[in-house]
GUPA-813358 format. One record per atom (N, C-alpha, C, O, CB): residue in three letters; x, y, z. Coordinates in pm, whole numbers, plus 32768, in hexadecimal, padded with zeros to 4 digits. Glycine has a CB too. Layout:
<sites>
ALAXYZ
...
</sites>
This chain:
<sites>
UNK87CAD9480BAE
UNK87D8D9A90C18
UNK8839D9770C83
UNK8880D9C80CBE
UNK874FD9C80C55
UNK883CD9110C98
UNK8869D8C80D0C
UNK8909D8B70CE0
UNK895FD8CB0D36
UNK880FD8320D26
UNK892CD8940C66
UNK89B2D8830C43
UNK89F5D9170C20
UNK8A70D9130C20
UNK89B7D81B0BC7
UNK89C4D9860C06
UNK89F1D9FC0C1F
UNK8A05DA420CB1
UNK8A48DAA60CCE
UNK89A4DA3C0BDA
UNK89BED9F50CFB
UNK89C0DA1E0DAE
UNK8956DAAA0DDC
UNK8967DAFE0E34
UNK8A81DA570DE0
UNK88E8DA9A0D7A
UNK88A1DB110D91
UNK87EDDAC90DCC
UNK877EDAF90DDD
UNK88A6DB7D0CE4
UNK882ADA470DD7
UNK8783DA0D0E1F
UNK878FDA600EC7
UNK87FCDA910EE7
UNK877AD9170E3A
UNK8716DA690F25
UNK8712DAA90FA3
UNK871DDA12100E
UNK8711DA191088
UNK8674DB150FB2
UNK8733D99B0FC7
UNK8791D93F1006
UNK8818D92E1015
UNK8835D8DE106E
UNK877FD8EB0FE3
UNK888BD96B0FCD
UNK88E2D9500FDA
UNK8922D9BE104B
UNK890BDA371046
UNK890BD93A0F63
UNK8981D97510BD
UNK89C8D9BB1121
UNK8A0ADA3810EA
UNK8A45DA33107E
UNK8A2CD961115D
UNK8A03DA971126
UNK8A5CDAF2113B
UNK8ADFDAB8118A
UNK8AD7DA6911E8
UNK8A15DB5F1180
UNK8B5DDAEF1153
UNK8BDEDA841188
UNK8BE0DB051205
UNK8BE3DADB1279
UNK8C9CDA5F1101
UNK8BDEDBA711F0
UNK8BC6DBE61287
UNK8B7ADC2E1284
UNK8B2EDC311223
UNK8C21DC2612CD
UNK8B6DDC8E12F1
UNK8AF1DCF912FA
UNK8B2DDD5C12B6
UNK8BA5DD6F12A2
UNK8ABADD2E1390
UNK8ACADD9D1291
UNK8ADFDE4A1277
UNK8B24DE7A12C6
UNK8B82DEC112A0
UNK8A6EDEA7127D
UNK8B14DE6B1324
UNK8B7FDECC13BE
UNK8BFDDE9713A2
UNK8C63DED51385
UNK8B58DE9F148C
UNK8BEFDE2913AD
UNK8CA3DDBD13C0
UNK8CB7DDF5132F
UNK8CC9DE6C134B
UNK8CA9DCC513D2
UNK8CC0DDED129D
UNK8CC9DE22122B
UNK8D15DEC31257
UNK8D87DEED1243
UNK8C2EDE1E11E2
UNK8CB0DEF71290
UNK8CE3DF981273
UNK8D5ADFA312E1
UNK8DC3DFD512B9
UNK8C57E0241292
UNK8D52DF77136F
UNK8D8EDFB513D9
UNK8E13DF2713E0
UNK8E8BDF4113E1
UNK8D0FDFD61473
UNK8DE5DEB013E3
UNK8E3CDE4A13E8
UNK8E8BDDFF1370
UNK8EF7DDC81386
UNK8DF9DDF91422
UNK8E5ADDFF1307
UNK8E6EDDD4126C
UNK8ECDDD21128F
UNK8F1BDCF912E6
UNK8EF1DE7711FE
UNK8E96DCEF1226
UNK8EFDDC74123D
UNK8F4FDCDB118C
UNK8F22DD2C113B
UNK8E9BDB811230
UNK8FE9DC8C11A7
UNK9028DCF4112D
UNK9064DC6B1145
UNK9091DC3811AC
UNK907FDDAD1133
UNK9054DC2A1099
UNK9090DBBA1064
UNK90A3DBC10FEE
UNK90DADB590FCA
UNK9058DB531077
UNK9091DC110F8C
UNK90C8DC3D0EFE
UNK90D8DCBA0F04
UNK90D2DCF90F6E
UNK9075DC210E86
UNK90F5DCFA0E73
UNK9118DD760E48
UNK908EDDCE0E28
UNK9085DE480E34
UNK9177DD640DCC
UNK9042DD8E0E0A
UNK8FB2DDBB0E25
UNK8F9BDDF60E96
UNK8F6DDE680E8C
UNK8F57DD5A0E22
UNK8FAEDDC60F14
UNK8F79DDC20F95
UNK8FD5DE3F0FAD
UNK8F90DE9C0FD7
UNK8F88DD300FF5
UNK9054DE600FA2
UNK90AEDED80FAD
UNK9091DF2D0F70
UNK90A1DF990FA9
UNK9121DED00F93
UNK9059DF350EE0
UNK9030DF7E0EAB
UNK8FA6DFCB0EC9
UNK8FAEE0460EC6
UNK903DDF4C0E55
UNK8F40DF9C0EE2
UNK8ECADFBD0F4B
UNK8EFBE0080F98
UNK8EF0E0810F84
UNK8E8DDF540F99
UNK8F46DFD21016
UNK8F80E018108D
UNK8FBAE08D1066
UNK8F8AE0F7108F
UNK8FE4DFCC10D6
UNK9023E08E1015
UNK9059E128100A
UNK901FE17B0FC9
UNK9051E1EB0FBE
UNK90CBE13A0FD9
UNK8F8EE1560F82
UNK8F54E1930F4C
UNK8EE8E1FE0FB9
UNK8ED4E2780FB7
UNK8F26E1350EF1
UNK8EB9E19C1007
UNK8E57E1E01062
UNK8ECBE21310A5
UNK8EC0E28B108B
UNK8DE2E18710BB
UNK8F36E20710ED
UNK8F9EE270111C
UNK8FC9E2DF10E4
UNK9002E330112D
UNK9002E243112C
UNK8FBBE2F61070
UNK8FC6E375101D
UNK8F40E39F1016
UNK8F41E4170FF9
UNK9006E3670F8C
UNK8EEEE382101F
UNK8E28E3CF1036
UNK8E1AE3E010CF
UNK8DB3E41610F8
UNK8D7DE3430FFE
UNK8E70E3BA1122
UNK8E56E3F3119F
UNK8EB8E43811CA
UNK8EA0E46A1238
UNK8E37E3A111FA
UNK8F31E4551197
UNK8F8AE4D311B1
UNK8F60E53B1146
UNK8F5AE5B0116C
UNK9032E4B211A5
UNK8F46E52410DB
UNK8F09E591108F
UNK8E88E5C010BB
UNK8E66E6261080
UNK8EFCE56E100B
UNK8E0BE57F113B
UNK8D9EE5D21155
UNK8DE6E60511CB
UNK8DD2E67C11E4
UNK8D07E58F1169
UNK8E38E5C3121B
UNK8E7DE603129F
UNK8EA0E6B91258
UNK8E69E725126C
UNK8F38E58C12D3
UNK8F1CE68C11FE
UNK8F5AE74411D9
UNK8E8DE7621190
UNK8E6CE7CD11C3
UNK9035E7551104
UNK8E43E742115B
UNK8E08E7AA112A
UNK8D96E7F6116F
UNK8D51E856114C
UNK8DE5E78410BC
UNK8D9DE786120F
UNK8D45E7BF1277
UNK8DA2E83612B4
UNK8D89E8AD12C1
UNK8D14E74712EC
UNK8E03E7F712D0
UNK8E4DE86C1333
UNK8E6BE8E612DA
UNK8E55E9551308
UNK8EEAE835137C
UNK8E9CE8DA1260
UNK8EC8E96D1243
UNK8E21E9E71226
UNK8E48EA5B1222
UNK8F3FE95B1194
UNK8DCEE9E2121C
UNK8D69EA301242
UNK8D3FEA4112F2
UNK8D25EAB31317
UNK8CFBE9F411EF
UNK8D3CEA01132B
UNK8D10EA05139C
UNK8D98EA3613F6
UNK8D90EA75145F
UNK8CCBE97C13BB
UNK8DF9EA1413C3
UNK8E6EEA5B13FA
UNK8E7BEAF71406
UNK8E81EB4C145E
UNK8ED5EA3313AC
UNK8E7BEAEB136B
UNK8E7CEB911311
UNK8E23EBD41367
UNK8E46EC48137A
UNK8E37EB9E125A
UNK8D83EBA213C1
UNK8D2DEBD313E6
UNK8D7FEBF81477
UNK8D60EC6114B0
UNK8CAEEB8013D7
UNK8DC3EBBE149C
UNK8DE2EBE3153F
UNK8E5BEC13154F
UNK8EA7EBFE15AE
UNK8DDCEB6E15A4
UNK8E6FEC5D14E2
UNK8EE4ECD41506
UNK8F8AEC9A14EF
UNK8FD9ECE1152D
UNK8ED1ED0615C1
UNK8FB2EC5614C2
UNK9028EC3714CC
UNK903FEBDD1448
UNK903BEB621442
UNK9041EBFA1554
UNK905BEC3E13DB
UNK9042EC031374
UNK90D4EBAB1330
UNK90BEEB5312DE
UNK9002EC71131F
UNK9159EBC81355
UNK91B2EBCD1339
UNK91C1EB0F1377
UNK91D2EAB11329
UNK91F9EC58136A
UNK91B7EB0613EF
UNK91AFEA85142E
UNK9144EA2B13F4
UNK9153E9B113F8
UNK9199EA9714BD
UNK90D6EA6213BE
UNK9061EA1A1365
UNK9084E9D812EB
UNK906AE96012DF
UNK8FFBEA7A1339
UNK90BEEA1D1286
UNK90F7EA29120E
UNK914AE9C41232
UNK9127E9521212
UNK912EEAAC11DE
UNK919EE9D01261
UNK9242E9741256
UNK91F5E8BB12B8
UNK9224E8501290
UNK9309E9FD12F3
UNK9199E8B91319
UNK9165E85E132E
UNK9114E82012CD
UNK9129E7A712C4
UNK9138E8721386
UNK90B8E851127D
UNK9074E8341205
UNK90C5E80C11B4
UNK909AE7A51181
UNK9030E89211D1
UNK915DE8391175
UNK9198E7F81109
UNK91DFE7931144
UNK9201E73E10F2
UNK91E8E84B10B5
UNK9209E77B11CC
UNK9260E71D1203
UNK920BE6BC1200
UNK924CE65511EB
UNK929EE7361285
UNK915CE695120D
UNK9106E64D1221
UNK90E6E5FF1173
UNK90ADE5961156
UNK9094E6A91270
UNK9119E64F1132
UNK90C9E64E1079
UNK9165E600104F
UNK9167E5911019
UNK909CE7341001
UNK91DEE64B1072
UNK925EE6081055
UNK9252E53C107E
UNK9276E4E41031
UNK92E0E66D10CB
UNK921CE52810FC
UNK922DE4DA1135
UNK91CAE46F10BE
UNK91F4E41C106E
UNK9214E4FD11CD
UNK9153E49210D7
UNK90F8E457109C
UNK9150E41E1000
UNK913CE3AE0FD2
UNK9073E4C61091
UNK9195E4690FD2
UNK91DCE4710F42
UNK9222E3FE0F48
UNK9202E39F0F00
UNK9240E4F00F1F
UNK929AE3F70FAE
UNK92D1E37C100C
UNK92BAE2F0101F
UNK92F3E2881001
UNK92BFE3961074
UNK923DE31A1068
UNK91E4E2991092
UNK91C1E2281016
UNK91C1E1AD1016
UNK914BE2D610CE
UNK919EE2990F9F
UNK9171E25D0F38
UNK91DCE2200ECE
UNK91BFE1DF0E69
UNK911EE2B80F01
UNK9261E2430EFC
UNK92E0E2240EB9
UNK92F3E1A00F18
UNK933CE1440EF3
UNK9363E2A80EBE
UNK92BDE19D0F7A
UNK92EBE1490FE4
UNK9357E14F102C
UNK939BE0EE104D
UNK92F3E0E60FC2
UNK9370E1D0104D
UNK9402E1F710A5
UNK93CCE1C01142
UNK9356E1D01161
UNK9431E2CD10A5
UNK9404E19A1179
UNK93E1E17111E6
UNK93E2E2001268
UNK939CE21B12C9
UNK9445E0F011FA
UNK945FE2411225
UNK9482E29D12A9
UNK9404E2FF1266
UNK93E0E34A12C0
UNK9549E2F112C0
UNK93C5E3121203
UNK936FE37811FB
UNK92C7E3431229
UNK9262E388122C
UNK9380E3B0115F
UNK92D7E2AA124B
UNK9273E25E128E
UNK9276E2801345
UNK9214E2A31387
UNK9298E1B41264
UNK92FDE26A1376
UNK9344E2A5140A
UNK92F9E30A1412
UNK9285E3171439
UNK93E9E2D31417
UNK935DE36813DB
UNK931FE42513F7
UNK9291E41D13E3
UNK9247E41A1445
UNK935EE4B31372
UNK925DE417135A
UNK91C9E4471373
UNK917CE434140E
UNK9150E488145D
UNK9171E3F31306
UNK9183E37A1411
UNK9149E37F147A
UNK9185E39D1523
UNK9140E3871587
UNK9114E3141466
UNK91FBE3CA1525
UNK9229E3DB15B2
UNK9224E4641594
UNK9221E4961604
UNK92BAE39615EE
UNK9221E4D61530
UNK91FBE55B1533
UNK915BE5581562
UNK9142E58715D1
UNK9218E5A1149F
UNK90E2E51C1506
UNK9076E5401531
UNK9066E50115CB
UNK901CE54A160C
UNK9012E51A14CD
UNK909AE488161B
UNK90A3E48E169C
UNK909FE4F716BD
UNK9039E53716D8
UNK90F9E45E16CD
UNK912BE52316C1
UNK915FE5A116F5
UNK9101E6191710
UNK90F8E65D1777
UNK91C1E5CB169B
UNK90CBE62216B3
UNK9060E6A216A2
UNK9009E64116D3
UNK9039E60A1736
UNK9037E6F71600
UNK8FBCE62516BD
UNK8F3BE5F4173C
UNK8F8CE60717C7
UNK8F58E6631806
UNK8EFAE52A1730
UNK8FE5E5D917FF
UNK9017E5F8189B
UNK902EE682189A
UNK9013E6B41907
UNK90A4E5AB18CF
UNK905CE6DC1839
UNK906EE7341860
UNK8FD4E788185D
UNK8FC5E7D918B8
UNK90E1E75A1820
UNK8F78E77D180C
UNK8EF3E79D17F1
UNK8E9FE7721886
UNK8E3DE7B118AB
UNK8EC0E7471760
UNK8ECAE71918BF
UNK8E87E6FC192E
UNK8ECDE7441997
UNK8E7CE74919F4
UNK8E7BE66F1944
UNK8F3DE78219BC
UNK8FA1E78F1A07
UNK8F61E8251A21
UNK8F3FE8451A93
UNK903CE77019C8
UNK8F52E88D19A2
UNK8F1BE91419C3
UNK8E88E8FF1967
UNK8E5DE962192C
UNK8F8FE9A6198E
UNK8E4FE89D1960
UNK8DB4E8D2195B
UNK8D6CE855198D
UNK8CF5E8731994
UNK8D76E90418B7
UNK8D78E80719A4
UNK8D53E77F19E7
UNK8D14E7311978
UNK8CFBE6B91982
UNK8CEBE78B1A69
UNK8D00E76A1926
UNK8CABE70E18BD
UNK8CFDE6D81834
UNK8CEAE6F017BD
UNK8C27E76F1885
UNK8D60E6851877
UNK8DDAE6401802
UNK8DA2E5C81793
UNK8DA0E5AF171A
UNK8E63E5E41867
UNK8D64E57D1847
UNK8D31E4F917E4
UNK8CA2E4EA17DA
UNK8C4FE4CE182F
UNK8D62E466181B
UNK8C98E5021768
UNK8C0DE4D11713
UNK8BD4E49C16E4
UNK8BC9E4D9167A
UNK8BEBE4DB16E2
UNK8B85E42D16DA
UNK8B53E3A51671
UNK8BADE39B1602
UNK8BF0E33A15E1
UNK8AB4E3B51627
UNK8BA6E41715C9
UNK8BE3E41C153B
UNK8C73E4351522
UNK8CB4E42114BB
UNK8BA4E47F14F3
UNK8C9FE46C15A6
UNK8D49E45215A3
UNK8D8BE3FC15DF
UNK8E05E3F015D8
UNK8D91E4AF15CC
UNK8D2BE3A9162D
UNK8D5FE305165E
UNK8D41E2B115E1
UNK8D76E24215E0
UNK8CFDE2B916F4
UNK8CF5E2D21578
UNK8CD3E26E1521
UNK8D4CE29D14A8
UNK8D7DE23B146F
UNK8C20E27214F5
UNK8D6EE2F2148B
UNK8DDDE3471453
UNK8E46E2FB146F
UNK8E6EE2B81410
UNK8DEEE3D31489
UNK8E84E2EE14DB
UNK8F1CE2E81552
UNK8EF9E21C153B
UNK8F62E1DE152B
UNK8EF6E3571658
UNK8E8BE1D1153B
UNK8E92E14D150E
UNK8EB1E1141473
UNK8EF7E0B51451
UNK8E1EE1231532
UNK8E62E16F1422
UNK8E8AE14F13B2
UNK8F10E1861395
UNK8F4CE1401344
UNK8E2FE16F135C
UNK8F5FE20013C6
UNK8FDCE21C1389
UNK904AE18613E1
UNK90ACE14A13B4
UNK900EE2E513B5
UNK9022E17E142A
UNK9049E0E9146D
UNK9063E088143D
UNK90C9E044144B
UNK9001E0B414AB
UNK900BE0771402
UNK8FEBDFD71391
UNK903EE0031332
UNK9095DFAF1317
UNK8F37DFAE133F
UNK9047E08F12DB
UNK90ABE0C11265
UNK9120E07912A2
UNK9137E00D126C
UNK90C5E178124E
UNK917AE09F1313
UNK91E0E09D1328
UNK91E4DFF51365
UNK9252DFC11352
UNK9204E11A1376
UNK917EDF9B13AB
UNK9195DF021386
UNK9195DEC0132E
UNK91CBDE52132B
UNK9162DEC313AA
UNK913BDF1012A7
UNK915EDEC61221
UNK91CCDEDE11D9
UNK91FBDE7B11A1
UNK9105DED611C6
UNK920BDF5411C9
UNK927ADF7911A4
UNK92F3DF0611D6
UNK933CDEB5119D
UNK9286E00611D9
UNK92D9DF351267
UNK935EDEB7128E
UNK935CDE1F126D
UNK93C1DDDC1256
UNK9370DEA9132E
UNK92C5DDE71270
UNK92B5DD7B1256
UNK92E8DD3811A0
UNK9314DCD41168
UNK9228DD7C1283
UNK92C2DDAC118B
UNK92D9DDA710D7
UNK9398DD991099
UNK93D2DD64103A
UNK928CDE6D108F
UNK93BADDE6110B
UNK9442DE2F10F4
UNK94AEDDBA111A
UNK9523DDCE10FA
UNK9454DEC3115E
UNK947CDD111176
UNK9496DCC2117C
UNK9484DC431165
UNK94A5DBDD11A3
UNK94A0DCD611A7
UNK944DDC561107
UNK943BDC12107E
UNK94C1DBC71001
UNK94F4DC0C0FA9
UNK93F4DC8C1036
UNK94D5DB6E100E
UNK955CDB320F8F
UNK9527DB820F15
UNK94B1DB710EF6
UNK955FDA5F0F5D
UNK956CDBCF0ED4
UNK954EDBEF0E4E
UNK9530DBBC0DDD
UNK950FDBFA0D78
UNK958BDC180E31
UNK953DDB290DEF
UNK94DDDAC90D84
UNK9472DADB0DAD
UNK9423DAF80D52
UNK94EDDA2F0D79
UNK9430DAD50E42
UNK93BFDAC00E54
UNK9350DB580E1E
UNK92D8DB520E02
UNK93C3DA900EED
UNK9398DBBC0E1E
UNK9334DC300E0B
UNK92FADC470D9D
UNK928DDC800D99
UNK9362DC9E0E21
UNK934CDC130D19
UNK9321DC120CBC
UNK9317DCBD0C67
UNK934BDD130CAD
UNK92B1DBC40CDF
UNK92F3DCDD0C16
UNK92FBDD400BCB
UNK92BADDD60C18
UNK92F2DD9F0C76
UNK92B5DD0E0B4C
UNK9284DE4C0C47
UNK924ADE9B0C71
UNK91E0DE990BFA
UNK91FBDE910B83
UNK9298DF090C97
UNK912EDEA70C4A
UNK90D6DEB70BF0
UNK90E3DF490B90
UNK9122DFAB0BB7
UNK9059DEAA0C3D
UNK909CDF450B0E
UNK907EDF9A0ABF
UNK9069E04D0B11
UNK9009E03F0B5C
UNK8FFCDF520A7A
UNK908BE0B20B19
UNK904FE1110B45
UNK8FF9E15D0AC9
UNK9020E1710A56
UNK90B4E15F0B8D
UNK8F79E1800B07
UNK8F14E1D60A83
UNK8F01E2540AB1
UNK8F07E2860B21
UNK8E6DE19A0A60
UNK8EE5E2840A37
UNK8ED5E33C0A45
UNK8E79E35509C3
UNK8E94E3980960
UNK8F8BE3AA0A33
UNK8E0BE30D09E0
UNK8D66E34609A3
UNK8D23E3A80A12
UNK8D04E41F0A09
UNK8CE4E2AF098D
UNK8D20E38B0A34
UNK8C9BE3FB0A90
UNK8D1AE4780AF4
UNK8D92E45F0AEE
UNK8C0DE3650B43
UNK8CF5E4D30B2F
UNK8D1DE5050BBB
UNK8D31E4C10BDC
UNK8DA5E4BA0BB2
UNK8CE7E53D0C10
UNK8D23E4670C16
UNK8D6DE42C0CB7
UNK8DDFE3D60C97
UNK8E4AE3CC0CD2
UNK8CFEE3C00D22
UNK8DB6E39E0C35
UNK8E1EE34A0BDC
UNK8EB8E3860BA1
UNK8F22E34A0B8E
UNK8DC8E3250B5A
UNK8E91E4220B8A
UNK8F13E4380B7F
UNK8F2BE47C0BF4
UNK8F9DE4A90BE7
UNK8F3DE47A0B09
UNK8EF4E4A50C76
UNK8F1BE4DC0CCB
UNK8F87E4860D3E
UNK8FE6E4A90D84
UNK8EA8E50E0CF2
UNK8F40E4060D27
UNK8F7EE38A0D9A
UNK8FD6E3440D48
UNK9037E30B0D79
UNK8F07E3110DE1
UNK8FB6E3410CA7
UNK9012E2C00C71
UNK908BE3400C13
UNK9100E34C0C37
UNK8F96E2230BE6
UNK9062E3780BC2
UNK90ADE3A10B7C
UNK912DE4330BA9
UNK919FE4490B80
UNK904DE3B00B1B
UNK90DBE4750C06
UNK912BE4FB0C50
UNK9198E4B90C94
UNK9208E4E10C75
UNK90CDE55B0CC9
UNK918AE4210D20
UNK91E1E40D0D52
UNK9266E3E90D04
UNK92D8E4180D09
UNK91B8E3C70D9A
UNK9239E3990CCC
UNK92ACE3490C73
UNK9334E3B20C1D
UNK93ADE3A20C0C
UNK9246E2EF0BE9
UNK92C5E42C0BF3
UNK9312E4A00BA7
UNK9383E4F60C1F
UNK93FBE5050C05
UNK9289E51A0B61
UNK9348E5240C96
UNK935BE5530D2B
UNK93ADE5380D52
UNK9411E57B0D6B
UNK9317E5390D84
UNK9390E4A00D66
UNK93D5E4B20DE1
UNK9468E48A0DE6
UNK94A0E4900E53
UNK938FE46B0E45
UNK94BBE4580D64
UNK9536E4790D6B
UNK956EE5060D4D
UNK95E9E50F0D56
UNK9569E4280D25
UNK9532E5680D2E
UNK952FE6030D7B
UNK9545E6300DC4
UNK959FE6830DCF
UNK94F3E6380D94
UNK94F0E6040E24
UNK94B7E6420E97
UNK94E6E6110F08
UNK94FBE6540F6D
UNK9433E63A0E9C
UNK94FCE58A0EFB
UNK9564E5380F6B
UNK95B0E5850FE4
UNK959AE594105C
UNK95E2E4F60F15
UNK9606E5AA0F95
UNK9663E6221022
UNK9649E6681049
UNK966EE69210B6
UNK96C5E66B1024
UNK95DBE6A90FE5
UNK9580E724103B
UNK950DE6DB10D4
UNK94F8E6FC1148
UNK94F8E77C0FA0
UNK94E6E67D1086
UNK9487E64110F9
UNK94F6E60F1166
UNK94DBE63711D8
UNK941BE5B210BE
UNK957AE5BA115C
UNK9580E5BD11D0
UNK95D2E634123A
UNK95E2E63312B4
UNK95A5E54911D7
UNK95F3E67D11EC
UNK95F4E721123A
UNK955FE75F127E
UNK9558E7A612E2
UNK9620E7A011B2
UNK950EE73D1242
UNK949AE766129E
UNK9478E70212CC
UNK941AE71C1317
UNK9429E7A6126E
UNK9493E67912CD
UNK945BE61E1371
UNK94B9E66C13D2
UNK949AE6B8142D
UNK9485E5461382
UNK952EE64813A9
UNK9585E6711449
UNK953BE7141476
UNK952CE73114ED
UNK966BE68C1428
UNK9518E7671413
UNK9528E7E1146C
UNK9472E7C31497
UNK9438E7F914F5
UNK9565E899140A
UNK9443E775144A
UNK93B0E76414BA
UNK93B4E71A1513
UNK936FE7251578
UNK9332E7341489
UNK941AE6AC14FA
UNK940EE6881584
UNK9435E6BD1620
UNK9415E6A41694
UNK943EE62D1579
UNK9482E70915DF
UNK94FAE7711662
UNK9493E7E81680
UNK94A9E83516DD
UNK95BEE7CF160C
UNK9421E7F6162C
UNK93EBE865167C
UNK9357E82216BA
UNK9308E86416FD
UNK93D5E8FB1612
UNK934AE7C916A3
UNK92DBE78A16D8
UNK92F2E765175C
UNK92AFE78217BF
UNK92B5E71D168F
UNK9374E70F1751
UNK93C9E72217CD
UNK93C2E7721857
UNK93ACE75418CD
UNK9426E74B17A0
UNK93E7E7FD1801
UNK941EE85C1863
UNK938EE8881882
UNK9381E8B418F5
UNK9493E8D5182C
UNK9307E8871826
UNK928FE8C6186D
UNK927BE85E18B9
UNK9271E88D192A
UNK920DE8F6181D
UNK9270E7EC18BE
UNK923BE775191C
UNK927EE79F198D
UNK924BE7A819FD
UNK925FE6D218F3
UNK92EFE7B91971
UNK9339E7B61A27
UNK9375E84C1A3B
UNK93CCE8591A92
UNK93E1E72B1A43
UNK934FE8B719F5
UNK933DE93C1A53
UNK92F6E9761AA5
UNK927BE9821A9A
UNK933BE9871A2B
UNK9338E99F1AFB
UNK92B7E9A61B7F
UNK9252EA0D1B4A
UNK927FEA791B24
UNK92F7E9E71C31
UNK91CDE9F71B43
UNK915AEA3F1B5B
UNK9171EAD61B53
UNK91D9EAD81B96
UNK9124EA181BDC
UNK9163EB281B3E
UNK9182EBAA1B65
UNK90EEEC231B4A
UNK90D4EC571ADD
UNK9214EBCF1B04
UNK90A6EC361BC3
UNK9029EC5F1BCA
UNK9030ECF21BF1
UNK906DED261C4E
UNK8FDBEC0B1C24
UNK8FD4ED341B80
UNK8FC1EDBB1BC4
UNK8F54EDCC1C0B
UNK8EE1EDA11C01
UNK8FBFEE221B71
UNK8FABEE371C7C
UNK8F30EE611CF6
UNK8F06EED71CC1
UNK8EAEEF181CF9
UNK8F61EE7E1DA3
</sites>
């Protein structure tokens, strides 16, 4: 038990918290993890918002935020860095602007959101400066179950596709996230 590392004596090297929100990223393993949970948290981001969007009237801005959020995630998991950027300086964006006309931006769960897309984009960079002897081969991707081909096998097919399309919709989400953050208020009496 003990030489497999599964006795309830042997150290944990970090916490669960430091793991999810801080990660130490020292192999291709450790990158691989990371962009993995970065593609499961831009893919629940678009699959919360496009219903609850759709629900509040403005479906057109819902839709195109939902695929800019699912594109990214696609990204993340390719390890694009700028689709690591956008995700998380778009969902900023929308929390300030979510707080700006309804006050209720930041939430347990979108400060815990906005840390882990964080860590995506410190492991990415950390990884990305790396000597190329040292990285060694990219692990195996599998596609047995759902999730397996949703995170490992869809990106890989995607996202040299989809590439130019995604970064045509960061810029235009970012330019309108933008312009709602800093248009003045405009209230009916």
């Amino acid at each position: 038990m003990q030489t497999l590392g599964l006795s309830p004596s042997t150290p944990r090297t970090e916490s669960r918290l430091k793991s999810l929100f801080w990660p130490t990223i020292a192999n291709e393993g450790d990158v691989d993890y990371l962009t993995q949970q970065g593609f499961w948290i831009c893919f629940i981001i678009a699959a919360i918002t496009l219903p609850i969007g759709l629900l509040s009237g403005n479906p057109l801005a819902t839709v195109f935020e939902a695929i800019f959020f699912f594109l990214a995630g696609i990204g993340i998991r390719q390890r694009s860095r700028a689709a690591a950027v956008s995700a998380f300086t778009a969902y900023l964006l929308v929390s300030m602007v979510i707080q700006k006309y309804t006050g209720n931006g930041f939430g347990i769960v979108r400060i815990i959101f906005l840390a882990m897309l964080l860590a995506n984009i410190r492991g990415m960079w950390l990884s990305a400066q790396w000597p190329k002897s040292e990285t060694g081969p990219e692990l195996p991707r599998l596609n047995q179950t759902i999730g397996d081909k949703l995170s490992d096998s869809m990106p890989t097919f995607l996202w040299p596709k989809v590439k130019l399309i995604f970064y045509l919709f960061a810029a235009l989400e970012l330019i309108w996230l933008l312009y709602a953050l800093f248009a003045p208020v405009v209230r009916a009496i």
